[in-house]
C-alpha positions in Angstrom: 0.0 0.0 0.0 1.0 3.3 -1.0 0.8 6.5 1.8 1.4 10.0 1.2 1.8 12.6 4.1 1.5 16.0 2.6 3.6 18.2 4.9 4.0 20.9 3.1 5.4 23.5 5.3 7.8 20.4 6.5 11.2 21.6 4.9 12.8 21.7 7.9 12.7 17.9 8.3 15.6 17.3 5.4 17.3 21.0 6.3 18.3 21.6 9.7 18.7 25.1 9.5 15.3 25.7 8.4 12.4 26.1 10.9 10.1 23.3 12.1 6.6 23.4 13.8 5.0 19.6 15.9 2.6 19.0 13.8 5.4 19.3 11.0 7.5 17.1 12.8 4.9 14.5 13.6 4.0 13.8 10.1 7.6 13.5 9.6 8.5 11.2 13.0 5.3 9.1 11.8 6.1 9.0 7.9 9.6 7.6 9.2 8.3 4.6 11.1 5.7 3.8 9.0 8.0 3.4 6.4 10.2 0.5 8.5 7.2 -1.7 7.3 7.9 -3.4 3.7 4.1 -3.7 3.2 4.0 0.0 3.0 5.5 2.1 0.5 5.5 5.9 2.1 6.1 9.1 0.9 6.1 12.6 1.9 5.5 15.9 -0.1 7.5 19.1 1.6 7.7 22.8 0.2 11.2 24.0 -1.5 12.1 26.0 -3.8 12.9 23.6 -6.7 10.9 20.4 -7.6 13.4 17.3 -6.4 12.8 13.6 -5.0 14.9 12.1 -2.1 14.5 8.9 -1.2 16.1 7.7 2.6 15.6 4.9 4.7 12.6 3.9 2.8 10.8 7.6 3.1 10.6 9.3 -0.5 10.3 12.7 0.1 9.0 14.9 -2.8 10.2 18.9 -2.9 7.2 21.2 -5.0 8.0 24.5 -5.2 5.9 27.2 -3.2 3.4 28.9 -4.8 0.4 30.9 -4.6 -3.1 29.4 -4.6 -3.7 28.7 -8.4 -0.5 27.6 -9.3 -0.2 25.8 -6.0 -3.6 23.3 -7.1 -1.9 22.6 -10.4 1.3 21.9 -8.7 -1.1 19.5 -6.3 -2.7 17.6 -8.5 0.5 17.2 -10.6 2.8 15.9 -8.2 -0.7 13.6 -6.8 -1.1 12.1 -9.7 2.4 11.1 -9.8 3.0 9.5 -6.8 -0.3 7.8 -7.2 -0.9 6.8 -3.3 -3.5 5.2 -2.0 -4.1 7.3 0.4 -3.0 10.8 1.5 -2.7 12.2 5.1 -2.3 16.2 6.0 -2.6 18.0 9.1 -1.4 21.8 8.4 -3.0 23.5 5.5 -4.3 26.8 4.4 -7.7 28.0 3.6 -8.2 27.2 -0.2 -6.1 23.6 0.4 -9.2 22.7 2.7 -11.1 22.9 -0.5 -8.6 22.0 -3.6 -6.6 19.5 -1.7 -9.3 16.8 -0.7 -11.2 17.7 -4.0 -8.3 16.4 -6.4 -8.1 13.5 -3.8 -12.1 12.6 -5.2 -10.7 13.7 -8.5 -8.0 11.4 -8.8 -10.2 8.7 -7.1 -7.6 8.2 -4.1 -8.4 8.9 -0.2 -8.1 11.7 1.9 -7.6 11.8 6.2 -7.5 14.9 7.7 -5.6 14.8 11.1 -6.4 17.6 13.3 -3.5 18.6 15.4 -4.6 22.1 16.9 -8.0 23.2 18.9 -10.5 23.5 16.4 -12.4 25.8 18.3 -9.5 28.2 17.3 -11.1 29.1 13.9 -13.6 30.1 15.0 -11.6 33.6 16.0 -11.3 34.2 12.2 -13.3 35.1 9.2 -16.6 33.5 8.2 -14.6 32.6 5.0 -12.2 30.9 7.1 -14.7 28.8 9.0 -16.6 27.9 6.0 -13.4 26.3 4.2 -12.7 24.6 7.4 -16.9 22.9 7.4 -15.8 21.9 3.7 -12.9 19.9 4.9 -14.1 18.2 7.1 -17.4 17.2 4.3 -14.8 16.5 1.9 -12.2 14.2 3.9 -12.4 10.6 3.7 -11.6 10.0 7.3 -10.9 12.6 9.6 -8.6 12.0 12.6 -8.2 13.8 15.7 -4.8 13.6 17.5 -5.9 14.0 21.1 -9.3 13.3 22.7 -10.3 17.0 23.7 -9.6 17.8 20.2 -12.0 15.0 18.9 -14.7 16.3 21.6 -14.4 20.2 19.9 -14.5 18.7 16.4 -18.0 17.0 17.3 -19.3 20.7 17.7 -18.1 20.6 13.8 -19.4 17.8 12.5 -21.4 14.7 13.0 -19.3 12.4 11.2 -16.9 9.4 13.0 -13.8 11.0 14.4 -10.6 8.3 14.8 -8.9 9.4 17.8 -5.5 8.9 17.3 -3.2 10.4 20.0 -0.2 12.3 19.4 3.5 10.2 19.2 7.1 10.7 19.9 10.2 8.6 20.0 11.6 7.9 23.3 15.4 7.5 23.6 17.7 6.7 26.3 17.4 9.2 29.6 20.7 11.3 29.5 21.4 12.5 33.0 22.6 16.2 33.1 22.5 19.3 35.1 19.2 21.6 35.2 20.2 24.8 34.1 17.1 27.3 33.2 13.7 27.7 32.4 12.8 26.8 29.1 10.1 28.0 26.6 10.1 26.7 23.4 8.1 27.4 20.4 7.3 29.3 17.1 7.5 33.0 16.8 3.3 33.9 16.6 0.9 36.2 18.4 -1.5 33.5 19.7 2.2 31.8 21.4 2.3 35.1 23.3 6.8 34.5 23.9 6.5 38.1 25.8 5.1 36.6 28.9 8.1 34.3 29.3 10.0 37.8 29.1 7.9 38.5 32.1 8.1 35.7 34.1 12.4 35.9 33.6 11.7 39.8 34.6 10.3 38.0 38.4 13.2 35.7 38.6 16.3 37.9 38.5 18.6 35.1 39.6 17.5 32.5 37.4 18.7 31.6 34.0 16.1 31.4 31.4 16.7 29.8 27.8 13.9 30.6 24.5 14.5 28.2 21.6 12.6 29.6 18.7 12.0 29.2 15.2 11.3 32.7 13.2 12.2 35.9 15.2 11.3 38.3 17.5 12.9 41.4 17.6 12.8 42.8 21.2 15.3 43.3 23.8 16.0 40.3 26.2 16.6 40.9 29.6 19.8 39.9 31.1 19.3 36.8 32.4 17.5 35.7 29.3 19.3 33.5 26.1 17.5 32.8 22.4 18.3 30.1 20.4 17.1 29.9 17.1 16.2 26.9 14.7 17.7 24.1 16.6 17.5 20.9 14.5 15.0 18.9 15.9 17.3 16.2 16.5 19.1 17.6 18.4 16.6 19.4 20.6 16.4 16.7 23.1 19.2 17.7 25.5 17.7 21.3 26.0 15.0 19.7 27.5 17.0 17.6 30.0 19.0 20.5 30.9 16.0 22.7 32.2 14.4 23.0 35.4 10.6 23.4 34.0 9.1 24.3 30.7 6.9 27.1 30.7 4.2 27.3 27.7 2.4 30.2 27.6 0.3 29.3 24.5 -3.4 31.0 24.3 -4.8 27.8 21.4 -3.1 24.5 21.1 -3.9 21.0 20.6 -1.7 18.7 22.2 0.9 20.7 21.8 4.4 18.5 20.9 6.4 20.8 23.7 4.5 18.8 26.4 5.8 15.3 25.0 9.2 16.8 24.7 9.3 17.8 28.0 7.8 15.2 29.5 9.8 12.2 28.3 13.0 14.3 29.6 11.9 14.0 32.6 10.9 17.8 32.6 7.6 19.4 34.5 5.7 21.7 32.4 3.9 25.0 34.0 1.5 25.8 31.2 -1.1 28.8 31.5 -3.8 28.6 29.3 -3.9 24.9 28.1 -3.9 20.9 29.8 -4.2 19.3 27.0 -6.6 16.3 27.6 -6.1 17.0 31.6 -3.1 15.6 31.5 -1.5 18.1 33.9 -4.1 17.8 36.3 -4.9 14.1 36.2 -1.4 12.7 36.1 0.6 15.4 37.8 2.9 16.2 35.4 3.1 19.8 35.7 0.4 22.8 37.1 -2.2 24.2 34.8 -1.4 27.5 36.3 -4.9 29.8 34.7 -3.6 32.9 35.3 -0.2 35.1 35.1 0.0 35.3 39.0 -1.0 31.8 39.4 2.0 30.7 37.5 4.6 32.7 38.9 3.4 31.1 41.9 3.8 27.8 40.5 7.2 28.8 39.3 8.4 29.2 42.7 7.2 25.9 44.2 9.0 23.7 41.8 12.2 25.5 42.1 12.1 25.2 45.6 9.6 21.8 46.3 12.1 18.8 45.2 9.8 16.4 45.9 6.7 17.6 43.9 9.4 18.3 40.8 10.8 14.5 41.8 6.9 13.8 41.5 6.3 16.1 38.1 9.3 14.2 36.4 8.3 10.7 36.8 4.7 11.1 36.3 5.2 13.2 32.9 7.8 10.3 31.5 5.7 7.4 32.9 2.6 8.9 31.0 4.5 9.1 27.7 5.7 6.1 27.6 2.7 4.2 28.2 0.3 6.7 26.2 2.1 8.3 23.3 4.9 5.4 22.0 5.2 6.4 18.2 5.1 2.4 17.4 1.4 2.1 19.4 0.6 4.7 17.2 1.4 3.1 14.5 -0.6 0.5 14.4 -3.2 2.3 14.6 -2.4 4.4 11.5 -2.3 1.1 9.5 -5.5 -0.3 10.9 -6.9 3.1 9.7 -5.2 2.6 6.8 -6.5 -0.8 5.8 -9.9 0.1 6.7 -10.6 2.8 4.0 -8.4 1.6 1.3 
């Protein structure tokens, strides 16, 4: 069987100095290891500047040049029709791919799956344009899959059609033991990420080191005890998260954002103020749900100085990774999925 992740703004996952959001890296991390089974022949279609074909470890990866809307659907269905998958998967697309993309999926007679990675309920803060794409979408998609269950409960205020719940993956390599230097935030440069309150929190915490690893940029002044680090490869990320004391994510939409799972299987708490994705934080103590600004400085404060609720925050968060959110679990259950609709 033939499978197709369209990835497009997933460039970053063949050049390291280019930047890379989750949900990018997901389709990437889940392309890979579906791809270690001969049965399935897997490729993956990226955004470059040139049109170019790699093939590594099994993965063909397809580079179409970015384009604007029109030329981008002829672009689509060209480089469709050439790979000829069975199926297609995409998570991160714009609002005339809701409509074009699954459209020359019907035309070309192959099948579609949406996979919602953010909080649906998050476009709703847009136009009515923008919403209506999105109701098309999810019409149009063969199968639509939601990557945590909170999302699949919003997307029911969507649509009435079957959601597949499939959670959210990661690799989990061997526990590195190192020292806890900072605070860490990580994330892309947007509004809705809101990076300034980090800035604040550092602003409360004079005599603590505080570390931002972005991808884009933000031109403000940092204070003093506050480094940036841009585009780190995302295999090599990994020891960042082992080196800090607590991530903070200050977030005001996310899905199950890929920070927490990052964190998490380093052994890391997380202190996040707007979102618990699927009540993880709360109902496997793996960090504090802090609400509000104050709240979370609070919070801040009681794991640098309670040992044994951090000791607690550390084992619970890489305990509930492993068991929930193995990338080969998750799989499987792609391929079930798979085999189902094809």
């Amino acid at each position: 069987m033939r499978v197709c992740y369209l990835n497009r703004p997933g460039f970053g996952t063949i050049d390291p100095n280019k930047g890379l959001g989750g949900a990018q890296l997901l389709s990437f991390n889940e392309a890979r290891e579906l791809a270690k089974d001969k049965s399935f022949d897997v490729h993956m279609i990226v955004e470059g500047s040139n049109w170019e074909r790699i093939t590594k470890d099994r993965l063909t990866i397809w580079i179409m040049p970015k384009a604007k809307a029109f030329a981008d659907s002829f672009n689509t269905y060209k480089i469709l029709k050439q790979i000829n998958a069975d199926i297609y998967l995409e998570r991160v697309l714009n609002k005339p791919q809701r409509i074009y993309d699954p459209l020359i999926c019907k035309l070309l007679r192959k099948k579609y799956i949406y996979a919602e990675v953010s909080d649906p309920e998050f476009v709703r803060k847009f136009s009515w344009i923008n919403q209506l794409t999105y109701k098309a979408l999810l019409i149009l998609a063969s199968k639509i899959v939601a990557n945590s269950e909170s999302i699949a409960k919003r997307l029911r205020n969507w649509t009435s059609r079957k959601i597949n719940t499939i959670l959210v993956s990661t690799t989990i390599s061997k526990s590195v033991k190192t020292y806890r230097k900072y605070i860490l935030w990580v994330g892309r440069i947007d509004p809705y990420k809101r990076p300034e309150l980090f800035l604040e929190i550092a602003k409360r915490f004079p005599q603590e080191r505080f570390l931002m690893i972005i991808s884009g940029q933000l031109k403000i002044t940092l204070p003093s005890n506050v480094e940036m680090l841009c585009n780190i490869p995302h295999n090599k990320i990994d020891p960042y998260y082992a080196s800090a004391k607590i991530l903070i994510h200050t977030s005001l939409a996310e899905g199950f954002g890929k920070v927490f799972l990052e964190a998490w299987k380093n052994r890391t708490p997380v202190i996040s103020l707007t979102i618990d994705p699927d009540d993880v934080l709360k109902k496997h103590r793996t960090g504090f749900h802090s609400q509000n600004f104050e709240q979370m400085i609070k919070d801040v404060k009681t794991l640098l100085t309670d040992r044994k609720t951090w000791n607690d925050f550390s084992k619970n968060g890489y305990e509930f990774v492993r068991k929930h959110h193995n990338l080969g679990v998750t799989i499987d259950l792609y391929k079930n999925l798979f085999l189902q609709i094809r």
